[in-house]
DRENTORKOL-3810 file (N, C-alpha, C; in nm, 4 decimals):
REM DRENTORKOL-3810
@n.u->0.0845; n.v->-0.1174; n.w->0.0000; ca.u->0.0000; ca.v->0.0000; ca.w->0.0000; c.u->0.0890; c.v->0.1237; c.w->0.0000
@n.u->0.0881; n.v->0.2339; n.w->-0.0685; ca.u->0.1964; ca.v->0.3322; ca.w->-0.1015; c.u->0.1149; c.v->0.4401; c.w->-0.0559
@n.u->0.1494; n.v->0.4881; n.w->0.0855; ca.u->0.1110; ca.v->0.5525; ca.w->0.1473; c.u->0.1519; c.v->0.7042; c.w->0.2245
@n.u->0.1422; n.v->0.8597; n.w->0.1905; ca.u->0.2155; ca.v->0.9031; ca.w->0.2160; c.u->0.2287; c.v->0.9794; c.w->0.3635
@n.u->0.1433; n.v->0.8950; n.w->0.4423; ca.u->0.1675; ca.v->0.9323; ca.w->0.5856; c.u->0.1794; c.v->0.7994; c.w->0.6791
@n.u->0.2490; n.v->0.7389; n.w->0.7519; ca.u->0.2700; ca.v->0.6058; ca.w->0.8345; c.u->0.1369; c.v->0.6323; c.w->0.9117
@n.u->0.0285; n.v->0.6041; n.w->0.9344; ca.u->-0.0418; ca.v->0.5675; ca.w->1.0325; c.u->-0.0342; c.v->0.5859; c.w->1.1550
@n.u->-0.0906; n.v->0.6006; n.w->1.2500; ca.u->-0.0689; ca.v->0.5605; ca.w->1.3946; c.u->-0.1591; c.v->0.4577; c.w->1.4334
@n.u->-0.1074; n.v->0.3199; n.w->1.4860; ca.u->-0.1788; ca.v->0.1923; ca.w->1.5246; c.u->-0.4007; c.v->0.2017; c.w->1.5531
@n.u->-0.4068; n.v->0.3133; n.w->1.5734; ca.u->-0.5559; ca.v->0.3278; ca.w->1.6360; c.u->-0.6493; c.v->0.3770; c.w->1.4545
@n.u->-0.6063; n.v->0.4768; n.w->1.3987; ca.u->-0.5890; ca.v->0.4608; ca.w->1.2809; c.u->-0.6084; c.v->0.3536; c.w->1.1555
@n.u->-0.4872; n.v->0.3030; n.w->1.1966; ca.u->-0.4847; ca.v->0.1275; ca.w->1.1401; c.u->-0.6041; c.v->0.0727; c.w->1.1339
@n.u->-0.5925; n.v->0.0942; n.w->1.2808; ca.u->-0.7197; ca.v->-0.0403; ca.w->1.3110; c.u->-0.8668; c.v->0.0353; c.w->1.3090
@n.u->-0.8753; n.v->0.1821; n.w->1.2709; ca.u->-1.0124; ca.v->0.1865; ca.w->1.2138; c.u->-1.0436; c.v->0.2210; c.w->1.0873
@n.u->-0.9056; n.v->0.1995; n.w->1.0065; ca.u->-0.9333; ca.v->0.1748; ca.w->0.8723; c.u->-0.9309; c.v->0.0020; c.w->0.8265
@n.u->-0.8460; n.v->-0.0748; n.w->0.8892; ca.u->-0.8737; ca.v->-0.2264; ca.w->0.8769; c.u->-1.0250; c.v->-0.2062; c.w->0.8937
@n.u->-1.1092; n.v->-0.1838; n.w->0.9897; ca.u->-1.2344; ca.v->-0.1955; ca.w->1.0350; c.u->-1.3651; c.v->-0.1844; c.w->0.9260
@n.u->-1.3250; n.v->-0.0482; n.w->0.9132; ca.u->-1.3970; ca.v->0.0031; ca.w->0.8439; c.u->-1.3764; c.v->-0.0593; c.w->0.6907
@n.u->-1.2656; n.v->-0.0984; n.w->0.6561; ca.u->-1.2791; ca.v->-0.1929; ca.w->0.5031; c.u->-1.3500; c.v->-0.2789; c.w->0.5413
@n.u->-1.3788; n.v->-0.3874; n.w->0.6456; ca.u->-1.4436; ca.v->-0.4732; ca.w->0.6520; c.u->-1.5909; c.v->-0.4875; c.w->0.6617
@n.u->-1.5795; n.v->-0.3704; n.w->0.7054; ca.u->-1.7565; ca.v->-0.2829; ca.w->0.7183; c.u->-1.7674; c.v->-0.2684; c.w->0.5823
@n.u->-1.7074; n.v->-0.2037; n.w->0.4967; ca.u->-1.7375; ca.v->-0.2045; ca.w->0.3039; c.u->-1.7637; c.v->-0.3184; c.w->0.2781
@n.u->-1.6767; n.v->-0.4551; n.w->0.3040; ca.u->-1.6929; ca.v->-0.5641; ca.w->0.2527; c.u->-1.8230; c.v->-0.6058; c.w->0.2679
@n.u->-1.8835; n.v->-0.5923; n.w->0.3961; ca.u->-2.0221; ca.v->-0.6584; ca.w->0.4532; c.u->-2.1539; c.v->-0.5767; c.w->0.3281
@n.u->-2.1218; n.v->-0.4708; n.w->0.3481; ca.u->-2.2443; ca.v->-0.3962; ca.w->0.2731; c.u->-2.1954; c.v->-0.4032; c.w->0.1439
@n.u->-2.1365; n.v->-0.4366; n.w->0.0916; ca.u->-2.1056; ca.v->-0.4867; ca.w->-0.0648; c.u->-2.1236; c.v->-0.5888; c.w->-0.0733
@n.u->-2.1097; n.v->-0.7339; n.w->-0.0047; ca.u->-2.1642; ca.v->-0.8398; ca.w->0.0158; c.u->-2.3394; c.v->-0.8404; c.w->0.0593
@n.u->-2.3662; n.v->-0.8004; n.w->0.1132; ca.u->-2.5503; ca.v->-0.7838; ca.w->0.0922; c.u->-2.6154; c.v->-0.7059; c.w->0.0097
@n.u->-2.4913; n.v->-0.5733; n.w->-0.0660; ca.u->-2.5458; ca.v->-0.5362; ca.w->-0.1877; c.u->-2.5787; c.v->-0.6330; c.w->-0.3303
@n.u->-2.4664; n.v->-0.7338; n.w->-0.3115; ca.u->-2.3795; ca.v->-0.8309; ca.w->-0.3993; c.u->-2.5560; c.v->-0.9201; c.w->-0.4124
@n.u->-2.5245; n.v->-0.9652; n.w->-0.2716; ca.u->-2.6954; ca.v->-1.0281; ca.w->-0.2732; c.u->-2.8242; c.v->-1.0021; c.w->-0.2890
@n.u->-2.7981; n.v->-0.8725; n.w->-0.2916; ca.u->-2.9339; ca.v->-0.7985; ca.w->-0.2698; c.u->-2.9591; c.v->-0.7985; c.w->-0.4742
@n.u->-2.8546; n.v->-0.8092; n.w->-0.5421; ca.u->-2.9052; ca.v->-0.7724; ca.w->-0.6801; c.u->-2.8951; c.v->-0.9302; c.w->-0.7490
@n.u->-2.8224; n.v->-1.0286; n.w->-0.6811; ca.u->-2.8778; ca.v->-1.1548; ca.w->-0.7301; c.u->-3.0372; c.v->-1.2066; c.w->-0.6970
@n.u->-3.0830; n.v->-1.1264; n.w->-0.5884; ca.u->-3.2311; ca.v->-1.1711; ca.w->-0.5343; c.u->-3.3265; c.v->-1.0958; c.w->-0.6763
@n.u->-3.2639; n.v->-0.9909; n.w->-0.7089; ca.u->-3.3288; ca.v->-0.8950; ca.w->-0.8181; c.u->-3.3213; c.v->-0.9994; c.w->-0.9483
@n.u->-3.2321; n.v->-1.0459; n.w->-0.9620; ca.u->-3.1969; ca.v->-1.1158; ca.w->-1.0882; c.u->-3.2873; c.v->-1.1868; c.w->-1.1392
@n.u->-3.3360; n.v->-1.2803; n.w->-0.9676; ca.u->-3.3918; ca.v->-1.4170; ca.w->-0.9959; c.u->-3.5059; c.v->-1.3777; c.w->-0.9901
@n.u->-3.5585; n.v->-1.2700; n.w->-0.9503; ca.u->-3.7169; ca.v->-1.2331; ca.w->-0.9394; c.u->-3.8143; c.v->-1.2407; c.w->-0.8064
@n.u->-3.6657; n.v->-1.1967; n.w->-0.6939; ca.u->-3.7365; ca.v->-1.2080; ca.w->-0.5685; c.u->-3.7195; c.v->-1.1029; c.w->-0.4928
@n.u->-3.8154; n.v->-1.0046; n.w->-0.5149; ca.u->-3.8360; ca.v->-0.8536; ca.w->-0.4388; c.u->-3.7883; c.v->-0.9066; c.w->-0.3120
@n.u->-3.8832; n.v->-0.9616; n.w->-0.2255; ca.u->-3.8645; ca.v->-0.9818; ca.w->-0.0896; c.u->-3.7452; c.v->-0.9832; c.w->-0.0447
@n.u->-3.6384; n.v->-1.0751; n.w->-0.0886; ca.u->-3.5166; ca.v->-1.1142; ca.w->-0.0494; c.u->-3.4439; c.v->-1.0227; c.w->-0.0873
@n.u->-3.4682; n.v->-0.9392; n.w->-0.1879; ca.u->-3.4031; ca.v->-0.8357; ca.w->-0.2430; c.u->-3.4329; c.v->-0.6746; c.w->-0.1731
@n.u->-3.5239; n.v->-0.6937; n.w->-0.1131; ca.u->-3.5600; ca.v->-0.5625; ca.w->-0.0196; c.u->-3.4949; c.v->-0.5944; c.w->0.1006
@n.u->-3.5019; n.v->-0.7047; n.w->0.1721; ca.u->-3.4384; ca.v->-0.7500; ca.w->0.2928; c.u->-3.2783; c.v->-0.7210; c.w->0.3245
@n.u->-3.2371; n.v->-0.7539; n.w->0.1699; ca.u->-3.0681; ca.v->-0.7454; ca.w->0.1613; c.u->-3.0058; c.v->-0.5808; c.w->0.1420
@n.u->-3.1162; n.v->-0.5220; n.w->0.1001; ca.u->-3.1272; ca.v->-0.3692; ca.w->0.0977; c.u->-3.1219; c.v->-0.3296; c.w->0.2060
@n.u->-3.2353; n.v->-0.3961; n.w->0.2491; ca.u->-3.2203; ca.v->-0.2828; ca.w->0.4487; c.u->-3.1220; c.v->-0.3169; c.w->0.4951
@n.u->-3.0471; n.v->-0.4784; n.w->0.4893; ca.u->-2.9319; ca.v->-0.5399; ca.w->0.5842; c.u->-2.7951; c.v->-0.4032; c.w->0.4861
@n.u->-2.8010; n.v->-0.3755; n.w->0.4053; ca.u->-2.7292; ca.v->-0.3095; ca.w->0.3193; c.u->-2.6665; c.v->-0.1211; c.w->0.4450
@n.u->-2.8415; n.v->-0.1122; n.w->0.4544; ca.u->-2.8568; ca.v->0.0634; ca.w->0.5195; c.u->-2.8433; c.v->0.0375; c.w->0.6649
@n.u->-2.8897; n.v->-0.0763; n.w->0.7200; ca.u->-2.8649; ca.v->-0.0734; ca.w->0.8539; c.u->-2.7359; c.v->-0.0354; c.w->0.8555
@n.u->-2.6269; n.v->-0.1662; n.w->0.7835; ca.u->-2.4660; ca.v->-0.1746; ca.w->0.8332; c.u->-2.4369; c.v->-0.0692; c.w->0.8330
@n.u->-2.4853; n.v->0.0546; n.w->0.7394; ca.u->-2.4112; ca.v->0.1934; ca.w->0.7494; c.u->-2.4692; c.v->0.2454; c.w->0.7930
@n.u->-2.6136; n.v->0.2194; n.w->0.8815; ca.u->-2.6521; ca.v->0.3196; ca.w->0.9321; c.u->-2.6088; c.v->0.3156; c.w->1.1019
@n.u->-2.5232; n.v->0.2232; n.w->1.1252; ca.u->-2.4532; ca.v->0.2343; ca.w->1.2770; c.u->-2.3288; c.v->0.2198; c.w->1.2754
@n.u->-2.2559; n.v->0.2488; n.w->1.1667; ca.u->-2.1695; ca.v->0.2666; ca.w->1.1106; c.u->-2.0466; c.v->0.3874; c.w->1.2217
@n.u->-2.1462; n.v->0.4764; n.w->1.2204; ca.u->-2.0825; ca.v->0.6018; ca.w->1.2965; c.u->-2.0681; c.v->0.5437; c.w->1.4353
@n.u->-2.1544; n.v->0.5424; n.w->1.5043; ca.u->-2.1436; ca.v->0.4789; ca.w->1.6188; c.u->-2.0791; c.v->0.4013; c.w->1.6657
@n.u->-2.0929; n.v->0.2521; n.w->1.5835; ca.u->-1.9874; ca.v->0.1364; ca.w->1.5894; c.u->-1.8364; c.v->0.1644; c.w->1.5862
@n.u->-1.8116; n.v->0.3013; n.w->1.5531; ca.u->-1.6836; ca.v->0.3185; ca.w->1.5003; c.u->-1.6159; c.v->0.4208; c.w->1.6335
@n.u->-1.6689; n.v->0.4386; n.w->1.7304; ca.u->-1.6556; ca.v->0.5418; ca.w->1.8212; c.u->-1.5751; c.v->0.4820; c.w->1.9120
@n.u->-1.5511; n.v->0.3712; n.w->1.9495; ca.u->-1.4677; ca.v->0.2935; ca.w->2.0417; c.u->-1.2770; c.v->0.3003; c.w->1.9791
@n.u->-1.3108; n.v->0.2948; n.w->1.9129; ca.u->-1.1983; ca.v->0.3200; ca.w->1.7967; c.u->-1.1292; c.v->0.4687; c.w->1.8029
@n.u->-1.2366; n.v->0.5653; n.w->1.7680; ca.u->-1.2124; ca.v->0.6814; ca.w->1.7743; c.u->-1.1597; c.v->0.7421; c.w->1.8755
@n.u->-1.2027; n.v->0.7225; n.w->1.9680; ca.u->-1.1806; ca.v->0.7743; ca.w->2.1081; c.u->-0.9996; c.v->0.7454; c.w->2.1038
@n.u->-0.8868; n.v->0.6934; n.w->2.0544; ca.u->-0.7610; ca.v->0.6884; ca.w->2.1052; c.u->-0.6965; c.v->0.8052; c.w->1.9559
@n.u->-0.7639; n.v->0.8717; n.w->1.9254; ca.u->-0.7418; ca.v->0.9351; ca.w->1.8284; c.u->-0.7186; c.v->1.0742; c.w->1.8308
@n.u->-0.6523; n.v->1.2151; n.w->1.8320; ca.u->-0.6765; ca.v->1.3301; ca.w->1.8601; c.u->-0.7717; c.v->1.3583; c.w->1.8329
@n.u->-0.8444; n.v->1.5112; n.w->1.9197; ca.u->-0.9261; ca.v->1.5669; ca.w->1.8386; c.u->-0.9695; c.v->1.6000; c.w->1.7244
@n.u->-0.8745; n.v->1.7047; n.w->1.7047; ca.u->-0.8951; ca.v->1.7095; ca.w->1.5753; c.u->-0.9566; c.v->1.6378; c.w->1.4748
@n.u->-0.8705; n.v->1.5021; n.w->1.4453; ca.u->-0.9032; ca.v->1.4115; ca.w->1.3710; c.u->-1.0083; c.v->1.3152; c.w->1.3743
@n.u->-1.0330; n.v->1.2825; n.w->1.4880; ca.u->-1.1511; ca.v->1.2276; ca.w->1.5959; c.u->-1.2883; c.v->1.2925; c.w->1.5522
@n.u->-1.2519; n.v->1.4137; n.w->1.5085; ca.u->-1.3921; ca.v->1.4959; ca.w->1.4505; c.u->-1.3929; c.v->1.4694; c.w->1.3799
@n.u->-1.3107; n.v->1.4731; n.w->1.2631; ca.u->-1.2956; ca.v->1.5345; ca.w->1.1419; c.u->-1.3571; c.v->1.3628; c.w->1.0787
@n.u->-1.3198; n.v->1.2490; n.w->1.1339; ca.u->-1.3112; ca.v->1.0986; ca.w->1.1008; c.u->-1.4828; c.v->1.1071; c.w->1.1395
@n.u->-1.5164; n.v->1.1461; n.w->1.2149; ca.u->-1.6399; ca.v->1.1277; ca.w->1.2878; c.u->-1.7350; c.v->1.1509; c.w->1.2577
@n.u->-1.6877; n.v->1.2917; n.w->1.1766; ca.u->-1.7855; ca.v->1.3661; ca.w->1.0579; c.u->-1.8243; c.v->1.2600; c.w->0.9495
@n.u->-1.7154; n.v->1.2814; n.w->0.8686; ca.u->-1.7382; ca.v->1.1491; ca.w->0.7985; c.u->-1.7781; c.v->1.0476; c.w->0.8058
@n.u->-1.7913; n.v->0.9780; n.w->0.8807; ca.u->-1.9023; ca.v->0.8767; ca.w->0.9298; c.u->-1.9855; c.v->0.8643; c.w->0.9661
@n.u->-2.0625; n.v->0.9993; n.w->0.9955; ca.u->-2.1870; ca.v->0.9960; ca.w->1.0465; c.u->-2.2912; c.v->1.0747; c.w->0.9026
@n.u->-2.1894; n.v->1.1090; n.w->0.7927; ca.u->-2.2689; ca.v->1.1585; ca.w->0.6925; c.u->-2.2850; c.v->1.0010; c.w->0.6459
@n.u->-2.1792; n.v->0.8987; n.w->0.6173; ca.u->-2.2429; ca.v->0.7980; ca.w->0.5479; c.u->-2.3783; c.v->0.7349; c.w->0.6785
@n.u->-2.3377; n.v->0.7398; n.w->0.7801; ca.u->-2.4434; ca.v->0.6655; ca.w->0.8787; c.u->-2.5975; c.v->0.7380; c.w->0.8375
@n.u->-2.5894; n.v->0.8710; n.w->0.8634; ca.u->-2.6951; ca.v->0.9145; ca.w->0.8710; c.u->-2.7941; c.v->0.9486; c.w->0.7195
@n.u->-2.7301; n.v->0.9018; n.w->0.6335; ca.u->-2.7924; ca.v->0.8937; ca.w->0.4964; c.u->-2.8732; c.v->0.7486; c.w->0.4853
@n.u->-2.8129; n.v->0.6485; n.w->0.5863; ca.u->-2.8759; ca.v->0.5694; ca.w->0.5522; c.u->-2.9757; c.v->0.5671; c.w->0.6186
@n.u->-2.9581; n.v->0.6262; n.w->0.7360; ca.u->-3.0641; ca.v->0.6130; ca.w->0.8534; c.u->-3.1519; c.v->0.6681; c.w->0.7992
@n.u->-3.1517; n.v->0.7771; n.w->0.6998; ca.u->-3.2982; ca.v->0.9011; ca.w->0.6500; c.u->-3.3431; c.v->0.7501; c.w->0.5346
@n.u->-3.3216; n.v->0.6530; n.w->0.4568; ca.u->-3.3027; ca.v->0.5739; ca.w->0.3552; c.u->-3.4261; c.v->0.4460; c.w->0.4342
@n.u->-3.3608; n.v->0.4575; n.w->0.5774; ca.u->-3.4385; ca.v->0.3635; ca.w->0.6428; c.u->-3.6262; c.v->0.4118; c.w->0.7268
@n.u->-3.5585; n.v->0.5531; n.w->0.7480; ca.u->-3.6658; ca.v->0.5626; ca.w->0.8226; c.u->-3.7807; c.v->0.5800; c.w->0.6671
@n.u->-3.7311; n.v->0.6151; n.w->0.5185; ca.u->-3.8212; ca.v->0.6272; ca.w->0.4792; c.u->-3.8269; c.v->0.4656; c.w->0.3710
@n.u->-3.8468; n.v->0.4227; n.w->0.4366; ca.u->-3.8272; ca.v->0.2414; ca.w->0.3640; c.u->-3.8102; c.v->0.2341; c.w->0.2658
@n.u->-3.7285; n.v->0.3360; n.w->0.1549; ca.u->-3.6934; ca.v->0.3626; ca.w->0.0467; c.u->-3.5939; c.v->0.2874; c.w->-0.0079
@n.u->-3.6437; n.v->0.1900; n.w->-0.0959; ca.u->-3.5266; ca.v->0.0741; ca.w->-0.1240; c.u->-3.4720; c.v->0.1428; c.w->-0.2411
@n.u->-3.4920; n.v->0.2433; n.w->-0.3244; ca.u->-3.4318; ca.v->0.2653; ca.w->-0.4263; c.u->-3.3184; c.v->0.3531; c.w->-0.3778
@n.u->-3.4018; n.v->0.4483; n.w->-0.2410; ca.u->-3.2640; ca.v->0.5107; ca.w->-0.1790; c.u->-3.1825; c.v->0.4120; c.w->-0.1098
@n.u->-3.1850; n.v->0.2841; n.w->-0.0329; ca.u->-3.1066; ca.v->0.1733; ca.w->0.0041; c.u->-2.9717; c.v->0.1458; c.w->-0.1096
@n.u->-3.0460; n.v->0.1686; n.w->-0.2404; ca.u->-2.9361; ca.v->0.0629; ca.w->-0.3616; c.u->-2.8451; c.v->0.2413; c.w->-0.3537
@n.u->-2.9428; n.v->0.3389; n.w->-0.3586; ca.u->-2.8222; ca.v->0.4274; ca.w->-0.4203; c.u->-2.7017; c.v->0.4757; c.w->-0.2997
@n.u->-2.7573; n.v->0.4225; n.w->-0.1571; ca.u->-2.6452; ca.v->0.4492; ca.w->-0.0727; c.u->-2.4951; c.v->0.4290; c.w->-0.1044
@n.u->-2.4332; n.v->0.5502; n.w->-0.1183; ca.u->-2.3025; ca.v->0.5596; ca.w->-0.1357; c.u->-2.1857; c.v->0.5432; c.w->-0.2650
@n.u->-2.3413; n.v->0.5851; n.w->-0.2905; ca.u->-2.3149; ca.v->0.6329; ca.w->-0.4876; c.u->-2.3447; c.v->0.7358; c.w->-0.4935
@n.u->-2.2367; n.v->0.8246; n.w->-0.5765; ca.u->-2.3063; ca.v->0.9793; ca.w->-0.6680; c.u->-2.3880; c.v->0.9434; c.w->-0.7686
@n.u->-2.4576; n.v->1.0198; n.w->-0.7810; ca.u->-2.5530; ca.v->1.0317; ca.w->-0.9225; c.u->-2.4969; c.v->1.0167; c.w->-1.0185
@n.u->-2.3868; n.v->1.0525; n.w->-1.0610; ca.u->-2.2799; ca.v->1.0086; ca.w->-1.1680; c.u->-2.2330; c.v->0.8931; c.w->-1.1870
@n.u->-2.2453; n.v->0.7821; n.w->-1.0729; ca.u->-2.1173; ca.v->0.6873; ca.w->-1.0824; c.u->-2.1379; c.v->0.6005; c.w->-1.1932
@n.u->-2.0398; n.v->0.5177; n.w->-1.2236; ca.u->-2.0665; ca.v->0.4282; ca.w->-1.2871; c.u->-2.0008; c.v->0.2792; c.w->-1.2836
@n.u->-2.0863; n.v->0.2215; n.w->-1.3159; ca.u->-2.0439; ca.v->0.0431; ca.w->-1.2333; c.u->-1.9305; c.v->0.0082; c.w->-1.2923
@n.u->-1.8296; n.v->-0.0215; n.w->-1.1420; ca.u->-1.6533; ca.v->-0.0422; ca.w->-1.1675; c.u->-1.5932; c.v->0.0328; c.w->-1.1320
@n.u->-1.6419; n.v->0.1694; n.w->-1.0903; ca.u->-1.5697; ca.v->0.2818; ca.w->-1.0102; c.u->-1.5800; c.v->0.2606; c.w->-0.8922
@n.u->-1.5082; n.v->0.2871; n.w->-0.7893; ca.u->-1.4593; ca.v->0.2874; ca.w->-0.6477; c.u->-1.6155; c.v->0.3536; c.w->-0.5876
@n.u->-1.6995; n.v->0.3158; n.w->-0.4748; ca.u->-1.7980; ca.v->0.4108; ca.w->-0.4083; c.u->-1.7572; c.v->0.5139; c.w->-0.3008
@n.u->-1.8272; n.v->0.5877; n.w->-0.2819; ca.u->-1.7686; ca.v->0.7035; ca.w->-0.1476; c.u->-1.6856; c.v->0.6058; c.w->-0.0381
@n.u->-1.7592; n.v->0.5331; n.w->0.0164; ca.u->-1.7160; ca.v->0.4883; ca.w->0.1019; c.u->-1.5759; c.v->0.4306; c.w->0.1034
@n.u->-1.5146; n.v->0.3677; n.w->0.0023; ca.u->-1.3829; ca.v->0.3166; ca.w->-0.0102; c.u->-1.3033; c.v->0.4189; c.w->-0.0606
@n.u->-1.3528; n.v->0.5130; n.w->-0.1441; ca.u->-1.2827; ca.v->0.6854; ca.w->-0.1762; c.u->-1.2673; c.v->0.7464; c.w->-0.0481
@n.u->-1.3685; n.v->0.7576; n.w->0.0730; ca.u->-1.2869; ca.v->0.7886; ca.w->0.1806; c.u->-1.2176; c.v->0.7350; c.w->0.2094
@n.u->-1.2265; n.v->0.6344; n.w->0.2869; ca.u->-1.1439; ca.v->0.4912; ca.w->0.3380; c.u->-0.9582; c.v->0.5247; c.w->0.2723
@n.u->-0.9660; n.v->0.5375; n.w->0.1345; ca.u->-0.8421; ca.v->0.5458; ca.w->0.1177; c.u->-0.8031; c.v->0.6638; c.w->0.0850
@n.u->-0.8914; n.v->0.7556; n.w->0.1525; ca.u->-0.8209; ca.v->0.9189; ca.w->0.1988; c.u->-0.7615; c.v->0.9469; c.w->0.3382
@n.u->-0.8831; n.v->0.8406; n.w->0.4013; ca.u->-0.8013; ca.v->0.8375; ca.w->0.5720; c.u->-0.6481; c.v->0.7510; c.w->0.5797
@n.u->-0.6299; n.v->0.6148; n.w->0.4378; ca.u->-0.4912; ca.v->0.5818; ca.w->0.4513; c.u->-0.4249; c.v->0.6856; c.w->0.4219
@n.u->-0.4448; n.v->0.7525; n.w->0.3068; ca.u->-0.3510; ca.v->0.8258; ca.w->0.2131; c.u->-0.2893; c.v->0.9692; c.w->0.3542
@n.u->-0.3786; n.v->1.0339; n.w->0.3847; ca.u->-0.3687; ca.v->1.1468; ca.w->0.4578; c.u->-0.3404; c.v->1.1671; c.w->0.6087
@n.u->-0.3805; n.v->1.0226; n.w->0.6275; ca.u->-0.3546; ca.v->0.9977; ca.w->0.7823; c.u->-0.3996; c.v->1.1208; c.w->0.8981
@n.u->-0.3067; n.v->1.1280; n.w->0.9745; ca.u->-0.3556; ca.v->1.2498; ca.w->1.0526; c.u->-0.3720; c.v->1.3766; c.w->0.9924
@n.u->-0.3752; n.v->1.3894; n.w->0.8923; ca.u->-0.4268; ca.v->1.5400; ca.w->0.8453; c.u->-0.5343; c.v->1.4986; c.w->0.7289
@n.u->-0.5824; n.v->1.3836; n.w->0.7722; ca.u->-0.7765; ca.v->1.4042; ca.w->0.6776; c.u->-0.8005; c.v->1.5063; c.w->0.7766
@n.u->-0.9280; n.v->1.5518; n.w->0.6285; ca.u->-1.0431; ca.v->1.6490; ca.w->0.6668; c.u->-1.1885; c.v->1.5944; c.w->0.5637
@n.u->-1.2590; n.v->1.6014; n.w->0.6675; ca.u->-1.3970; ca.v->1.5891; ca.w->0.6133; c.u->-1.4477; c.v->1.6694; c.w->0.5058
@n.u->-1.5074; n.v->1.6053; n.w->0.3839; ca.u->-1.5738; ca.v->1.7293; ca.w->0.2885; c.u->-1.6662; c.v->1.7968; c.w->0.3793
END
């Protein structure tokens, strides 16, 4: 990984984390559009919400972590995670599965490009202690 700030161990381990948190909601996205394939709304709405939940406690889940982190950055990381959390949470409270699929896509994207979530992810490697939240 060609990185131009070394990390500090707490860091590390809430960017290890947080990739693994991508993996999960790309894996029930993954499922959520084979349920579409085969012609099964149900299973395919289900894998949607399992999709908005994971990011919608996302922020939270990630606070144990945060806490060995400076301020500064502690915000700035915190911010950022609570915009992806709380997009999903508005996604959930309005049982909006079309807003579920578009969580953490621009309106632009296009399938094979990197999503927000891993475009941050490898802004917090790249920048280390001096990310800043859009």
């Amino acid at each position: 990984m060609n990185q131009e700030h070394a990390l500090n161990p707490a860091l590390t381990q809430l960017t290890h984390w947080l990739r693994q948190r991508h993996d999960q909601v790309m894996q029930a996205e993954a499922k959520a559009l084979q349920y579409l394939d085969a012609g099964d709304a149900p299973s395919h709405n289900a894998c949607m919400r399992q999709k908005a939940e994971l990011l919608s406690t996302m922020a939270e889940d990630a606070k144990p972590m945060l806490e060995f982190l400076p301020g500064e950055l502690r915000f700035n990381l915190a911010m950022a995670l609570e915009k992806f959390s709380s997009s999903a949470r508005m996604a959930l409270r309005l049982s909006s599965i079309f807003y579920m699929g578009a969580l953490l896509y621009p309106d632009d994207h296009k399938k094979g490009e990197p999503d927000n979530l891993i475009l941050c992810i490898e802004r917090i490697e790249k920048q280390g202690e001096d990310f800043q939240h859009d």
